[in-house]
C-alpha positions as CSV (number, residue, x, y, z in Angstrom):
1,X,0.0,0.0,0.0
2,X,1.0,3.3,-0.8
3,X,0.6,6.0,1.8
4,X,1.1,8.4,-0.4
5,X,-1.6,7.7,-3.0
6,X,-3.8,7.2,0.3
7,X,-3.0,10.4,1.8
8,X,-2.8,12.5,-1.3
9,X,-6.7,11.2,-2.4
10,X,-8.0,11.5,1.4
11,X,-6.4,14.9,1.3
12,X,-7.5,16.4,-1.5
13,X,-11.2,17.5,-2.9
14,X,-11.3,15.6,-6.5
15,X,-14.4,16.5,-8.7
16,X,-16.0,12.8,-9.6
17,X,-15.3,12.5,-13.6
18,X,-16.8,9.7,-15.6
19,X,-15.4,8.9,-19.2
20,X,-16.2,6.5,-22.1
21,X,-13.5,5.1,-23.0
22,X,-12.7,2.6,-26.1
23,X,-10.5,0.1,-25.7
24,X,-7.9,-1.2,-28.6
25,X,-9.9,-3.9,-30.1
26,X,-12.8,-1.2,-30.4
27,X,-15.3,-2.0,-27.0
28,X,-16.7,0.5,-24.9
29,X,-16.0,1.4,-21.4
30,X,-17.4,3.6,-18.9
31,X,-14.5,4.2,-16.2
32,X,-15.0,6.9,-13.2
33,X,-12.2,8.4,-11.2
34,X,-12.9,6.8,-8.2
35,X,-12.1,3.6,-10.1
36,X,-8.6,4.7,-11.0
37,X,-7.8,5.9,-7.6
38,X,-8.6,2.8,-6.4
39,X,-6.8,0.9,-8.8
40,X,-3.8,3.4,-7.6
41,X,-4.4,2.1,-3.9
42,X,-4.7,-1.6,-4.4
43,X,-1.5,-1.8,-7.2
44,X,1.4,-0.3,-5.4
45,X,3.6,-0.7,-8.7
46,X,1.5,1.5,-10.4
47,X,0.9,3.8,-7.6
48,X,4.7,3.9,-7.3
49,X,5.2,5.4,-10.3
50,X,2.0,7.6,-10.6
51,X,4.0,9.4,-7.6
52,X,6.0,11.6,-8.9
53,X,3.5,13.0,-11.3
54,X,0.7,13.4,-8.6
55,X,3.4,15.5,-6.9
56,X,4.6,17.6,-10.0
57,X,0.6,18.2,-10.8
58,X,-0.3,19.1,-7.6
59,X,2.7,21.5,-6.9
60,X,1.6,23.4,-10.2
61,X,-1.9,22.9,-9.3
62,X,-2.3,21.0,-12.2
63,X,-6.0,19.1,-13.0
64,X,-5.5,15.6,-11.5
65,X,-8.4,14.4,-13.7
66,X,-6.7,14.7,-16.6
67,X,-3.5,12.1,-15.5
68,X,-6.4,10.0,-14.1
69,X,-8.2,10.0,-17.3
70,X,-4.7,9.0,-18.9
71,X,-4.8,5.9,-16.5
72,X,-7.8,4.9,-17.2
73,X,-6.9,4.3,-20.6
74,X,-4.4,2.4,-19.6
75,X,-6.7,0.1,-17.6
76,X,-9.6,-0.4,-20.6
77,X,-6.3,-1.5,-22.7
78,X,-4.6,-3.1,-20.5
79,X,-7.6,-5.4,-18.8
């Protein structure tokens, strides 16, 4: 577990964003934030790395949903 992810989520007031999302051989997904951050929480490999760009996004205050939007992606294509 990364605390973190935990902390950083807990801390901060996240709109709730829904996409629709297709995946590479063309199906449809509906993926929400809360998803992803989850997914963040219970995959400490991929919150690991989702670290450091949490931190440089926050520190410009930056639009989180947009690098969680990128992750989802990666989850419809990846799963």
């Amino acid at each position: 577990m990364n605390n973190f992810i935990n902390r950083f989520f807990k801390e901060k007031e996240i709109d709730f964003k829904q996409w629709e999302l297709t995946s590479k051989d063309g199906t449809n997904h509906i993926i929400d934030n809360k998803l992803v951050i989850d997914y963040l929480k219970k995959n400490p490999e991929q919150g690991k790395q989702a670290e450091p760009i949490l931190r440089q996004i926050d520190f410009k205050n930056g639009d989180v949903n947009h690098f969680l939007k990128y992750i989802a992606q990666f989850i419809v294509d990846t799963y």
